[in-house]
Phi, psi and omega in degrees: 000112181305155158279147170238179210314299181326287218242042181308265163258131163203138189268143188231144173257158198226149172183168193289130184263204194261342209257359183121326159002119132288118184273132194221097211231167168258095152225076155247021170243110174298130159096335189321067182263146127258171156211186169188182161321290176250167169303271193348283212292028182246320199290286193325319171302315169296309178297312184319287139048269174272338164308324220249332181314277193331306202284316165334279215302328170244047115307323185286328227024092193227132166278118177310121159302136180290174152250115150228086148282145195215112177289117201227149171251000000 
């Protein structure tokens, strides 16, 4: 099943969480959190994550948020 433009690209922060974790969030889906083990297994989570966010909000028909998160250094 191709992606579509929502949920394509979306930039997420990933960081350690207290319990050993990689903790992983969206934020332009407001609650959309993951974790996993590894980096690896936090981005796989995440991404199901958001496949299953996106289709909810259009079962419901609720309009997907775009990401406009803008990454500053």
């Amino acid at each position: 099943m191709a992606k579509s433009q929502a949920e394509s690209k979306r930039k997420v922060l990933l960081y350690p969480g207290e319990d050993g974790y990689f903790v992983v969030e969206v934020p332009s889906l407001p609650g959309c959190i993951s974790q996993g083990k590894t980096r690896e297994e936090a981005v796989a989570n995440i991404e199901e994550a958001i496949a299953l966010y996106i289709q909810i909000l259009q079962e419901r028909g609720e309009s997907v948020p775009e990401d406009r998160v803008e990454v500053v250094r």
